[in-house]
C-alpha positions in Angstrom: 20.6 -4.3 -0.2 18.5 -0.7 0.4 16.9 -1.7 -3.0 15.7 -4.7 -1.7 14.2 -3.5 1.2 12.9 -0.7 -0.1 11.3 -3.0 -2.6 10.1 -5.2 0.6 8.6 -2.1 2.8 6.9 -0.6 -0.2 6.0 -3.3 -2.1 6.2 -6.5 0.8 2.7 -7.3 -0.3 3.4 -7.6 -3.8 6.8 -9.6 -3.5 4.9 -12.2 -0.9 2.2 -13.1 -3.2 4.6 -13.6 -6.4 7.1 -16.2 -4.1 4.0 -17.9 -2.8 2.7 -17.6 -6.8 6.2 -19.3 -8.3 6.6 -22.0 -5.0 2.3 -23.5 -5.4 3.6 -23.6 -9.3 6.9 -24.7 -9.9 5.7 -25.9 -13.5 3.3 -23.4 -14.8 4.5 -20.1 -12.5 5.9 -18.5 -15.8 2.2 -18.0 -16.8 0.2 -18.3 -13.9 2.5 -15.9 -11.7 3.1 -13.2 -14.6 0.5 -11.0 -13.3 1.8 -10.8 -10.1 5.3 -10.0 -11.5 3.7 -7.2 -13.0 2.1 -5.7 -10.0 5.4 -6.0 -8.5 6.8 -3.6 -11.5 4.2 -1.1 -11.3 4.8 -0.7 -7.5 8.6 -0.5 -7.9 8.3 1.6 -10.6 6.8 4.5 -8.1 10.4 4.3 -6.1 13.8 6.2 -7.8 16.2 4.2 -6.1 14.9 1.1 -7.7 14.3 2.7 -10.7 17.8 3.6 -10.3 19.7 -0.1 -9.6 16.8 -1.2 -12.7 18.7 0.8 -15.0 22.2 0.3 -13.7 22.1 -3.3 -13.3 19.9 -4.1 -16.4 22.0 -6.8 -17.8 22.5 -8.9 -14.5 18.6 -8.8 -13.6 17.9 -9.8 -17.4 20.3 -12.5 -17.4 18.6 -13.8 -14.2 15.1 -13.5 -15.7 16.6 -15.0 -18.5 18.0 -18.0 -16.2 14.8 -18.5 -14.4 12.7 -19.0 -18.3 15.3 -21.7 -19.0 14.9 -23.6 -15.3 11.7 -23.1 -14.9 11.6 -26.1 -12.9 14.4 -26.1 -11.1 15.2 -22.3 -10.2 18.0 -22.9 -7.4 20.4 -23.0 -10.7 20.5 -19.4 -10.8 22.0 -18.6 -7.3 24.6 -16.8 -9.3 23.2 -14.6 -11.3 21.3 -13.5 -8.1 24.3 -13.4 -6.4 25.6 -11.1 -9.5 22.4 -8.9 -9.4 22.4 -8.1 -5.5 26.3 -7.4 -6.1 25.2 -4.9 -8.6 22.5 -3.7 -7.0 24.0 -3.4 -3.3 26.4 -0.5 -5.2 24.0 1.5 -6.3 23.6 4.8 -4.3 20.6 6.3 -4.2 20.7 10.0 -5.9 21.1 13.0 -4.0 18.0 15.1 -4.5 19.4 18.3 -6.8 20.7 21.3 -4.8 18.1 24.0 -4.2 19.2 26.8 -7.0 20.1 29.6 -5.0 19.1 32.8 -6.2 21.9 34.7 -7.8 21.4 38.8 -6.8 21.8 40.6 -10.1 25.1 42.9 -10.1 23.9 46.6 -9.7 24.0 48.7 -12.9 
């Protein structure tokens, strides 16, 4: 879920223009749409908490990609391994940012 909406308030714009790309093409969005796909990938790419859910739930996103190529006309099949990929990607906490290094006062000679 944060991924998602991080994804939607930094890259709304981006996500808005790919649905409206896939839903005016439900035949040829594949190709037609795969330049908005990327600019949805370079702007998600700028944010570590999607970086983050990317790399942990690589396998359920690809097997949705993978789902969409071979429905390309009739993407409502893969409500599951959406449903898998939000599962995955809802557990993903977002890093703690690295404890400042304290100092350490060298021991007096």
């Amino acid at each position: 879920q944060a991924a998602l909406e991080v994804t939607a308030r930094h890259c709304g714009r981006e996500l808005d223009q790919y649905g409206q790309c896939v839903a005016a093409k439900p035949e040829s969005w594949q190709r037609d749409c795969h330049h908005l796909k990327m600019s949805i990938a370079r702007c998600t790419s700028n944010h570590p908490i999607i970086r983050q859910i990317r790399q942990a739930c690589a396998e359920p996103f690809e097997a949705f990609e993978e789902c969409l190529r071979q429905n390309e006309a009739a993407t409502g099949n893969c409500a599951e391994q959406v449903r898998r990929f939000l599962q995955c990607a809802e557990q993903v906490q977002p890093a703690s940012p690295p404890a400042s290094v304290q100092a350490q006062p060298l021991p007096a000679s």
